[in-house]
C-alpha positions as CSV (number, residue, x, y, z in Angstrom):
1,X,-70.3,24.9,-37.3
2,X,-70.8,22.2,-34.3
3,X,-69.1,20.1,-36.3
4,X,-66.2,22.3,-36.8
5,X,-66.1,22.9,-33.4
6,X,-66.4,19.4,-32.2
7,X,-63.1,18.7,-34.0
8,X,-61.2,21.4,-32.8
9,X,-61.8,20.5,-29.4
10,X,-60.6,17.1,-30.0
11,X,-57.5,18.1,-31.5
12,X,-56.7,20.2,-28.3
13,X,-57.7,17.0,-26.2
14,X,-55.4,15.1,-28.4
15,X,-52.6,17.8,-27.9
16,X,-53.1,18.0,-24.6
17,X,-53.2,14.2,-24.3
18,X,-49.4,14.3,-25.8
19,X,-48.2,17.1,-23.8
20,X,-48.7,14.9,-20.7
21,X,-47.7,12.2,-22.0
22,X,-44.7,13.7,-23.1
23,X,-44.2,15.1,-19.8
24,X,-44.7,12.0,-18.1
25,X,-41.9,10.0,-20.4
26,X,-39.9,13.4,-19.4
27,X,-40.4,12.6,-15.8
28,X,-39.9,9.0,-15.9
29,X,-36.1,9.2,-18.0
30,X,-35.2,12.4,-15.7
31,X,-35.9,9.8,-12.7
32,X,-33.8,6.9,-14.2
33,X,-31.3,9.5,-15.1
34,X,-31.1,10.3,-11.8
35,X,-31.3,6.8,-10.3
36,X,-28.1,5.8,-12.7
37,X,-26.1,8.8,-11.8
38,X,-26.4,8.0,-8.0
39,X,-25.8,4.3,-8.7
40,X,-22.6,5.0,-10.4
41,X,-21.7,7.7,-7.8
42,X,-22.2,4.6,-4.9
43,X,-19.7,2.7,-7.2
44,X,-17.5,4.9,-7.4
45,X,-17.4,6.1,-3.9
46,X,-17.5,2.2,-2.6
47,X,-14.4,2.2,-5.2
48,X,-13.0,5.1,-3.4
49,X,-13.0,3.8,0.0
50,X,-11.3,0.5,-1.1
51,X,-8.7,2.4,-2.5
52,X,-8.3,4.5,0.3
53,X,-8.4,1.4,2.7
54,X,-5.5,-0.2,0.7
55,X,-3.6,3.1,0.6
56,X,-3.8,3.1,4.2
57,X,-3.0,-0.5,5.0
58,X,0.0,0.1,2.6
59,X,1.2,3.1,4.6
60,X,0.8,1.7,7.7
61,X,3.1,-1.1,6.8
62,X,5.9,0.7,5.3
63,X,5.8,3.1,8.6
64,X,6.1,-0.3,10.3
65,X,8.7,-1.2,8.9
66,X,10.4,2.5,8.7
67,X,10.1,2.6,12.5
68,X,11.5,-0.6,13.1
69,X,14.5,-0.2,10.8
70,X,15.0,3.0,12.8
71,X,15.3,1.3,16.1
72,X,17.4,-1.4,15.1
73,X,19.7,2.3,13.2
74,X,19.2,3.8,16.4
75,X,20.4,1.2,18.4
76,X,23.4,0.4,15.9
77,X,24.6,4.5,16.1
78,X,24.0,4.5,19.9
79,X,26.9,0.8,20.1
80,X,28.8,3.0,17.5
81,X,29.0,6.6,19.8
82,X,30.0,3.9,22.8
83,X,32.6,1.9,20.9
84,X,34.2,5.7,19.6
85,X,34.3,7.3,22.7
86,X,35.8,4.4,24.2
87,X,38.5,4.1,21.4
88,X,39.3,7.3,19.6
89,X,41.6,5.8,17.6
90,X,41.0,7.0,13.9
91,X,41.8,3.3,12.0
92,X,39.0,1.9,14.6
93,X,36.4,4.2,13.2
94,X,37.6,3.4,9.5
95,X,36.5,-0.6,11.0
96,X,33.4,0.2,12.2
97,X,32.4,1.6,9.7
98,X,32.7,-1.1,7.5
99,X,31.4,-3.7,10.1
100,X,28.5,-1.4,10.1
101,X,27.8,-1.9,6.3
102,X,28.4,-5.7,7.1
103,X,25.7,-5.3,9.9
104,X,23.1,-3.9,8.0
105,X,23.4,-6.4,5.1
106,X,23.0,-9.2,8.2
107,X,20.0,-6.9,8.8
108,X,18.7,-6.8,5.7
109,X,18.8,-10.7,4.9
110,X,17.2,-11.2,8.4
111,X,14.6,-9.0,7.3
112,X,14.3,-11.0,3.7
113,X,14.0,-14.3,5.7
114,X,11.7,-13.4,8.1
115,X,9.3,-12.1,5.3
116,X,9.8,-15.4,3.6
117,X,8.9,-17.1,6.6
118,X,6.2,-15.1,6.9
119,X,4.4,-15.8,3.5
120,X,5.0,-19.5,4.1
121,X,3.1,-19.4,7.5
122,X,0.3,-17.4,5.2
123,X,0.5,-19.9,3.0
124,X,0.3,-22.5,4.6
125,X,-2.8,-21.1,6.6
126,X,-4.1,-20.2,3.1
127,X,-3.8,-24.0,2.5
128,X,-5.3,-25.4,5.5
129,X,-8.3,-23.0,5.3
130,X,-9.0,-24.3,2.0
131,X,-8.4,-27.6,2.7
132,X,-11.0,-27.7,5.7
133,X,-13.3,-25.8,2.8
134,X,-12.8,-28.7,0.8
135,X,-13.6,-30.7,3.7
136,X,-16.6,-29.3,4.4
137,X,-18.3,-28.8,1.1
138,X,-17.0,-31.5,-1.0
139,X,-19.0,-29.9,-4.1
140,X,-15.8,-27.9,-4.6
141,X,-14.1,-28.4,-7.5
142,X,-9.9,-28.2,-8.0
143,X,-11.1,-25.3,-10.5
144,X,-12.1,-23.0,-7.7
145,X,-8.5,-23.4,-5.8
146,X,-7.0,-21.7,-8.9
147,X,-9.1,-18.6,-7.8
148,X,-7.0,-18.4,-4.3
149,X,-3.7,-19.1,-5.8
150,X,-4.2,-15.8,-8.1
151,X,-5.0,-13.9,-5.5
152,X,-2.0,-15.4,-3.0
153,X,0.4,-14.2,-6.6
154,X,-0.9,-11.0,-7.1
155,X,-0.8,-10.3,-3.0
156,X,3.2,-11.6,-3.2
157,X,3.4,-9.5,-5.8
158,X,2.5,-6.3,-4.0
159,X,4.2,-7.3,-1.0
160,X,7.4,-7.8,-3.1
161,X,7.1,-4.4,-4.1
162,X,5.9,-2.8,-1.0
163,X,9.4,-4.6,0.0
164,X,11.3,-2.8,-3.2
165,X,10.8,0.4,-2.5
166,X,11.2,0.4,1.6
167,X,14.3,-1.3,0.9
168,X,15.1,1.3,-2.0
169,X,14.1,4.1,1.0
170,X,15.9,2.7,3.6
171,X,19.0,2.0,1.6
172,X,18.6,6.5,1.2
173,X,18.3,6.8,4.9
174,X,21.7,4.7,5.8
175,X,23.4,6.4,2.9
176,X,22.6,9.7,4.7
177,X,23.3,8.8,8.5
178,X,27.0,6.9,6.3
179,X,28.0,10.5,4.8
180,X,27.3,12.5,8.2
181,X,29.0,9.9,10.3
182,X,32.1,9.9,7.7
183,X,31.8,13.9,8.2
184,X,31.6,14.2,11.9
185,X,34.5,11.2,12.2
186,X,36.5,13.7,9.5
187,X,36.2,16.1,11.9
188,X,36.8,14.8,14.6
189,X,40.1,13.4,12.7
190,X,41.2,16.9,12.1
191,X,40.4,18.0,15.6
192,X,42.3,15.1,17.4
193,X,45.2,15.4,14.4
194,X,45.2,19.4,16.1
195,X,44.9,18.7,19.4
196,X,48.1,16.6,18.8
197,X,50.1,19.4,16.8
């Protein structure tokens, strides 16, 4: 009877050995589990914010660039309102109309060039920082320039089509301001054709 009862309490120490245990391999995975899900929710949250970042470095440039082309559009329809109310002759407006299509290709291959110019200059900069790198720490290796040059392509890259689409929206904007200025000039083609009759 001891004996019996000897080795049923050493089965329930034995069980209760494995229930802890168990509960303590329980604990330890919940824990990593845990760990792991809040690493990957830092990753993807540090992934967020670059994303966001970009987003907002790219909106800020094409609003740039939206504003400006609206000053120089601005300034352009303010000239025109002068030149017609100084010459209401309709074949005049028929030419400044077309001299205004001529200006805003001018416009647009100034812009063009000065965004060339400007990637040179970054370029160049590019270059020159490297260079003094090189200068500096002579363990660097022509391999490790490739690294830079990838990054300048796929940042052109971008740029170029940052550049494609606000010329795509611009392009919708003059189109617009071109139809209601040819309405308004109609117009005022009819009314000046009544005020004659």
């Amino acid at each position: 009877m001891d004996d019996f009862e000897r080795r049923r309490e050493l089965r329930r120490q034995k069980r209760e050995e494995m229930r802890l245990e168990a509960e303590r391999s329980l604990a330890f995975r919940f824990e990593v589990y845990c760990m792991l899900l809040f690493v990957i929710a830092y990753q993807r949250n540090d992934d967020d914010e670059e994303e966001a970042a970009r987003e907002r470095r790219r909106r800020a440039r094409q609003e740039r660039l939206r504003q400006k082309q609206e000053e120089e559009s601005l300034g352009q329809v303010t000239d025109q309102v002068e030149v017609n109310t100084q010459n209401s002759v309709p074949d005049e407006e028929v030419k400044t109309t077309t001299t205004d299509t001529q200006v805003e290709a001018d416009d647009e291959a100034a812009l063009l060039e000065r965004l060339a110019r400007r990637e040179e200059r970054r370029q160049k900069r590019l270059q020159e920082a490297l260079e003094r790198q090189k200068d500096s720490d002579p363990t660097i290796a022509d391999a490790s320039l490739l690294l830079p040059s990838r990054r300048m392509q796929n940042n052109t890259a971008e740029n170029e089509m940052a550049e494609k689409e606000e010329k795509s929206e611009s392009r919708r904007e003059r189109y617009k301001i071109e139809e209601t200025e040819t309405v308004t000039k109609s117009h005022q083609k009819n009314d000046w054709m009544d005020a004659e009759e």
